[in-house]
C-alpha positions in Angstrom: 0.0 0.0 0.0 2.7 2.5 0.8 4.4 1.6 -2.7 0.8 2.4 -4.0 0.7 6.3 -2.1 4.3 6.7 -3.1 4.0 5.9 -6.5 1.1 8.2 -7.1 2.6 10.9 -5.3 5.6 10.7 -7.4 3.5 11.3 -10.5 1.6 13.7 -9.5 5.0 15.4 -8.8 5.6 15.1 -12.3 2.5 16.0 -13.8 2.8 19.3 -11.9 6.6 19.7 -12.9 5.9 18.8 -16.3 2.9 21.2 -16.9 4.8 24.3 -17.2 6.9 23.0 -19.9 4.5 21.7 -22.1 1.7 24.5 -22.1 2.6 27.9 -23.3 1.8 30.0 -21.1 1.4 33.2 -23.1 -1.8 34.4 -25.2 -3.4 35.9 -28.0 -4.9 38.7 -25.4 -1.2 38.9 -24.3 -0.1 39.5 -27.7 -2.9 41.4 -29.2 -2.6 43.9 -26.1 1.1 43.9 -26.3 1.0 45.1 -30.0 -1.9 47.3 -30.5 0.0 50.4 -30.3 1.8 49.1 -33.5 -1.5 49.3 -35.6 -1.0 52.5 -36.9 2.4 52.1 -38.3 1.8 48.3 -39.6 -0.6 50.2 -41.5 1.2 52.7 -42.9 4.0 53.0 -45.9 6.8 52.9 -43.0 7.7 56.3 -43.9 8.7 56.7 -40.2 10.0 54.5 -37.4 7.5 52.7 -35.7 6.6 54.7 -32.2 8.0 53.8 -29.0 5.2 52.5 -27.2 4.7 49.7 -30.6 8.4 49.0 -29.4 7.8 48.5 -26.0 5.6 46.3 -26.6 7.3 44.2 -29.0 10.0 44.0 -26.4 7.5 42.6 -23.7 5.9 40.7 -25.9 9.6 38.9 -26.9 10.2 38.9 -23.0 7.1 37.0 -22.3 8.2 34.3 -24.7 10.2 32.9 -23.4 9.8 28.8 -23.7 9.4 27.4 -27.0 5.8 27.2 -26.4 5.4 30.5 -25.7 7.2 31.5 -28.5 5.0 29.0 -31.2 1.9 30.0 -29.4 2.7 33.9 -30.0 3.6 32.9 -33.3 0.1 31.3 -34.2 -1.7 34.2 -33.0 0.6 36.5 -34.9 0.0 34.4 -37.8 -3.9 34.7 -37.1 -4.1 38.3 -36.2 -2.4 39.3 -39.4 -4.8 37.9 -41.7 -7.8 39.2 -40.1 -6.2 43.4 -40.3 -7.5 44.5 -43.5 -4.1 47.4 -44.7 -1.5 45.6 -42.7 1.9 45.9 -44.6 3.6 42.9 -44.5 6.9 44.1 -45.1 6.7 46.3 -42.0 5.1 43.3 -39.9 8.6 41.7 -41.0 10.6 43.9 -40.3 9.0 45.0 -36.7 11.5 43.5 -34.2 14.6 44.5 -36.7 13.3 48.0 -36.3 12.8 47.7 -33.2 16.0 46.7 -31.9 14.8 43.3 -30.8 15.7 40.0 -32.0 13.1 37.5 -32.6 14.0 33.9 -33.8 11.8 33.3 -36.3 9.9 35.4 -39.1 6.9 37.2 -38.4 4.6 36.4 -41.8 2.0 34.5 -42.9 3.8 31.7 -44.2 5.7 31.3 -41.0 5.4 27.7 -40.2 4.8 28.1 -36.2 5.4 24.5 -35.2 9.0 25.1 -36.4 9.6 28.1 -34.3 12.2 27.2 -31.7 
């Protein structure tokens, strides 16, 4: 019986362990609220830099992402969001981070095949 208690206790110890690192953690509120400033510009020819608040969010968006996970789960709803803004430029969706100064491993687009994102 003991064996029996012990044995469950020890996987439920890893379910509980294991649970953050399978489940991203971060959402499409998250990353909708965290971009929203950048409308305007994402929308426009880029004839200026994109304003500083659209940066600061790209910046805590990028720190909230910080699993693999969280980084293909802010990738999908990237992916998602994008088709559904009628004017979005997708050369400045692109080239966001880079113009922001922040580095972001994998390309924001469309085609972007999320799963791959590391």
């Amino acid at each position: 019986m003991a064996n029996l208690k012990l044995a469950c206790v020890l996987f439920l110890c890893m379910i509980v362990v294991a649970a953050p690192i399978a489940q991203a953690t971060i959402t499409c509120t998250q990353v909708s609220k965290s971009l929203t400033p950048c409308l305007t510009y994402l929308k426009s020819n880029g004839g200026s830099p994109p304003p500083g608040t659209c940066c600061q969010g790209v910046r805590n968006l990028n720190g909230m992402a910080k699993t693999t996970p969280d980084r293909q789960a802010a990738c999908k709803c990237l992916k998602t969001t994008a088709t559904e803004i009628s004017g979005l430029n997708p050369t400045l969706a692109a080239n966001l981070p880079k113009n922001c100064g922040v580095n972001v491993p994998y390309k924001i687009s469309t085609s972007t095949d999320c799963s791959k994102v590391k």
